[in-house]
ROBA-660269 format. One record per residue (C-alpha): residue in one letter; x, y, z. Coordinates in pm, whole numbers, always signed. Example, Ala and Ser with C-alpha at 12.3 -4.5 7.8 and 13.67 -1.06 7.14 Angstrom:
// ROBA-660269
   residu        u        v        w
        A    +1230     -450     +780
        S    +1367     -106     +714
// end
This chain:
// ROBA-660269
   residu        u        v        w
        X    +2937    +7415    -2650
        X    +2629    +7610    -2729
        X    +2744    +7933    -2924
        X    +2583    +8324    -2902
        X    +2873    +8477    -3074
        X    +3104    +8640    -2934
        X    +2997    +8417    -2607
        X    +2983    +8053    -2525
        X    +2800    +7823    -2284
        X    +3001    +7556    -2196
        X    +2881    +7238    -2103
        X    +3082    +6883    -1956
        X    +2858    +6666    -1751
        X    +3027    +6551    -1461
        X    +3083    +6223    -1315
        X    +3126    +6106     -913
        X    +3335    +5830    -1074
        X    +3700    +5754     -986
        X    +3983    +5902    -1187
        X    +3675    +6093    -1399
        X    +3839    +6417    -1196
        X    +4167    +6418    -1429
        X    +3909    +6340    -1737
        X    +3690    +6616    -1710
        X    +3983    +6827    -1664
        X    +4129    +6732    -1957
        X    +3816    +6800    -2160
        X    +3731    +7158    -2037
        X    +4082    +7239    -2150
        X    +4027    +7077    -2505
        X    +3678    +7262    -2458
        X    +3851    +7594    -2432
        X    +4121    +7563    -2675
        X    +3875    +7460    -2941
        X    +3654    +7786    -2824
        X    +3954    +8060    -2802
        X    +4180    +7935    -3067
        X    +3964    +7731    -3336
        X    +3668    +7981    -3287
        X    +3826    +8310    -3203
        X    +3570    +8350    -2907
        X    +3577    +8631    -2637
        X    +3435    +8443    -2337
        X    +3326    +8133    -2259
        X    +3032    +8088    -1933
        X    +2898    +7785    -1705
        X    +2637    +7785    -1478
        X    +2697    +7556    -1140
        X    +2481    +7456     -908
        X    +2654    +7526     -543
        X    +2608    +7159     -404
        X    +2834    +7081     -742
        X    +3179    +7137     -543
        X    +3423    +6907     -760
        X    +3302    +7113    -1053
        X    +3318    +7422     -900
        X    +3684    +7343     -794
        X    +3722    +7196    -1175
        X    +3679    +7535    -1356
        X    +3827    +7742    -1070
        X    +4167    +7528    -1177
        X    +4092    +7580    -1519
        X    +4091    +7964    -1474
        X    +3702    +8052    -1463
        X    +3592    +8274    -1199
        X    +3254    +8345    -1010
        X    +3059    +8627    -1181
        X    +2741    +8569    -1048
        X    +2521    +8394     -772
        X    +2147    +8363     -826
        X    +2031    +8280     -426
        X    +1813    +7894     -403
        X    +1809    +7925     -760
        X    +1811    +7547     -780
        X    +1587    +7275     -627
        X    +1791    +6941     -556
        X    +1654    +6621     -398
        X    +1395    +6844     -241
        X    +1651    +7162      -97
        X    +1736    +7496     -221
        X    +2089    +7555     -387
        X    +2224    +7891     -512
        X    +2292    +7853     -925
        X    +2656    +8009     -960
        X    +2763    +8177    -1333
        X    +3178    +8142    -1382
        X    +3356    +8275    -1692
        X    +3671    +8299    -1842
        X    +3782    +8582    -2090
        X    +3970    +8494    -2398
        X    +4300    +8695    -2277
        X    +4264    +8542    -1911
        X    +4316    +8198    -2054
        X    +4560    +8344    -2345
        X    +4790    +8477    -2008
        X    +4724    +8094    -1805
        X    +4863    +7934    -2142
        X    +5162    +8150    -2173
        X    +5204    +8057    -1782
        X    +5235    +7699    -1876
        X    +5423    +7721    -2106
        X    +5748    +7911    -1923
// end
């Protein structure tokens, strides 16, 4: 987590490895409970790559959504990508929890 009060960057490398899918899951949630709860903090951001799909589907399940998308912002293995920005609001995950929980 890199922190610019009352924002945070959030960052899990991910892994083409099998089963890692349920792993990395299971960190971005401890991720954001330890930023909305433990730190009190108003939003948390992550910047994706677009060739990154199983992470882009990873924080879409988590709750983030797309704010942003910078156009061949990236250079991969010798192509363009576009670099997309998601974020999640403190009372946007507050409201998913309270889902789970019923």
């Amino acid at each position: 987590l890199l922190s610019s009060q009352p924002a945070v960057w959030l960052c899990v490398e991910m892994m083409d490895i099998a089963g890692m899918r349920e792993k990395a899951s299971t960190v971005i949630d401890l991720a954001l409970r330890f930023a909305f709860v433990d730190l009190a903090l108003h939003r948390v951001c992550v910047n994706i790559p677009s060739f990154e799909e199983m992470e882009i589907a990873l924080y879409e399940e988590a709750g983030f959504l797309r704010e942003t998308q910078r156009r061949q912002a990236v250079c991969h293995e010798g192509r363009f990508y576009d670099d997309l920005l998601y974020g999640i609001l403190r009372s946007e995950w507050l409201k998913l929890q309270q889902e789970v929980d019923e």
